[in-house]
N, C-alpha and C positions, 0 to 999 in steps of 0.2 A: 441203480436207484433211478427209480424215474425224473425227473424235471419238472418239481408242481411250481405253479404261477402262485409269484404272494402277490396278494390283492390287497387292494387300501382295508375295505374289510376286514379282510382277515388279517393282518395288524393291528386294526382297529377292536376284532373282539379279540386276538391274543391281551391287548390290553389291559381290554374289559376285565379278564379272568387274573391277571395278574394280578389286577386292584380287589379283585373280589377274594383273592385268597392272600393278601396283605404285602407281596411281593412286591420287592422293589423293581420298578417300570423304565427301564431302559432299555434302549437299541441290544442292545446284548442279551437280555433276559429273551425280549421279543422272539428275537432272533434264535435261539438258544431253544423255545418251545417249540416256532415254526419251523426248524430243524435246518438253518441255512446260515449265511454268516449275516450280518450287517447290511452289506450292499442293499442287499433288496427292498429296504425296510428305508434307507436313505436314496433310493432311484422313485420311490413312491413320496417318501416327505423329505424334505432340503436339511432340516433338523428337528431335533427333539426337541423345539419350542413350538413346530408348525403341526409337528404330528399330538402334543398336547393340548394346542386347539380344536383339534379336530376331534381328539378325542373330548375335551368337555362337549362338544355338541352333539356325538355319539350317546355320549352318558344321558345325557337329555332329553335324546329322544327314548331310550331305555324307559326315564321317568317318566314320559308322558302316555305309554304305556299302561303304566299304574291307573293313572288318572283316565284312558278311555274305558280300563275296567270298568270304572264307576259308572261311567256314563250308561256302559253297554248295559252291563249284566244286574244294577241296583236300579238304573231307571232315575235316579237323583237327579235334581237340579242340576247343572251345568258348572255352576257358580262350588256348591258344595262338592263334586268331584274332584277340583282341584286340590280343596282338601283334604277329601280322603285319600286320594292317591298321593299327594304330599305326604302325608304320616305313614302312609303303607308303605312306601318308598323306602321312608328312613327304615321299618320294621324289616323289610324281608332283604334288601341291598344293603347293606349296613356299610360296608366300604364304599359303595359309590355314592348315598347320600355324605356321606364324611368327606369325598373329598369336592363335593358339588357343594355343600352348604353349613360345611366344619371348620373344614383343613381353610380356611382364608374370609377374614372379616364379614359379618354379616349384617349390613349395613342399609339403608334407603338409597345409597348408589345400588348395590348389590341386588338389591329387588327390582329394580329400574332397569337395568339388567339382565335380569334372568329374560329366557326363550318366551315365557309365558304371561311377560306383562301387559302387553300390549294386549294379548288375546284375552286375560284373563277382565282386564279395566274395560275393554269392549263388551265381555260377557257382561257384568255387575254394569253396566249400561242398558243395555237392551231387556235384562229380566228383570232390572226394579226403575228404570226411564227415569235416573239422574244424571247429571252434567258428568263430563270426565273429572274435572276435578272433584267433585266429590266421590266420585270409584276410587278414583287413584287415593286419598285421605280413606275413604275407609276399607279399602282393599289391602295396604299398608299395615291399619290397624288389628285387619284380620290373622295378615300373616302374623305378626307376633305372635298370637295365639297360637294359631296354625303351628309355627316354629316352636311352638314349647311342649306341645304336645309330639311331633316327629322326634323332638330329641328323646322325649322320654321313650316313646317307642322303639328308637336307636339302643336305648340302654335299656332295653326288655322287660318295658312295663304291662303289666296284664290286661291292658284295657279291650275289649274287646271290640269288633268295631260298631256293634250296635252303642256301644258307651263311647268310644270316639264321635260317633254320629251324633248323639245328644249332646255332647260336647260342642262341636262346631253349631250346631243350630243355637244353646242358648247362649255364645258370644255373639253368634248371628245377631237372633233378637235383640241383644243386649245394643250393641254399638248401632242397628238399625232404629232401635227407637232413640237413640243419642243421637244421631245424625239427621232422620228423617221424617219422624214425627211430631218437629218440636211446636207446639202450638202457641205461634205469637200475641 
């Protein structure tokens, strides 16, 4: 038998695939699929809390995937993609949004957080020219939405995504004329 090279990748999607088909994610399963013992899988990460890191940032970029769909192939706002690849995410990854934004408290640390705040409270800057603190306040207020609608998707709700879309637009509107139209 030949001598294939395990790569952080390819650990990384054995991973991926483990979680996507509900399997439990240890150095041993890993190892077990990429057909070698442990060693290799521990010469590439020190332990199973470093290669867990790395794996949620794998998973992340996975999701942010979803979200340049949007950008590419709908042509949407910048701001709105985030959304819809957030709910498509939970819809078609169903294990990987579970254990990104299920399996452990979903929180205002947790948003703060995520790979794509920073990106995302810059975006909702530059395409409606309000201060950071009012991005971050009502960027916040969007995910909630955002998150209620992924869960439902998670649990295979029929929404299609032209109704997902009017979904996010009329909380849009909704929390944008609450926050930014208010006439003194």
């Amino acid at each position: 038998m030949a001598n294939k090279k395990i790569t952080k990748d390819s650990i990384l999607d054995c991973a991926v695939e483990l979680i996507r088909q509900g399997d439990e994610l240890s150095a041993r399963n890993i190892a077990k699929r990429l057909g070698c013992s442990t060693q290799p899988i521990y010469s590439v990460f020190k332990n199973m809390a470093e290669l867990e890191g790395e794996l949620y940032l794998y998973i992340q970029r996975i999701h942010k995937t979803y979200i340049a769909q949007y950008v590419v192939n709908k042509g949407i706002l910048d701001y709105k993609a985030f959304g819809m690849g957030f709910v498509k995410f939970a819809k078609i990854e169903k294990q990987l949004f579970s254990r990104l934004y299920i399996q452990k408290p979903f929180d205002r640390k947790c948003l703060e957080e995520d790979a794509y705040f920073i990106e995302v409270v810059k975006t909702i800057q530059e395409e409606y020219g309000i201060s950071h603190q009012q991005a971050v306040q009502f960027h916040l207020d969007m995910t909630i939405y955002s998150y209620g609608l992924a869960v439902m998707q998670h649990a295979d709700s029929d929404m299609s995504d032209d109704e997902i879309s009017q979904r996010l637009t009329t909380q849009f509107r909704a929390l944008y004329n609450l926050y930014f139209d208010k006439k003194d």
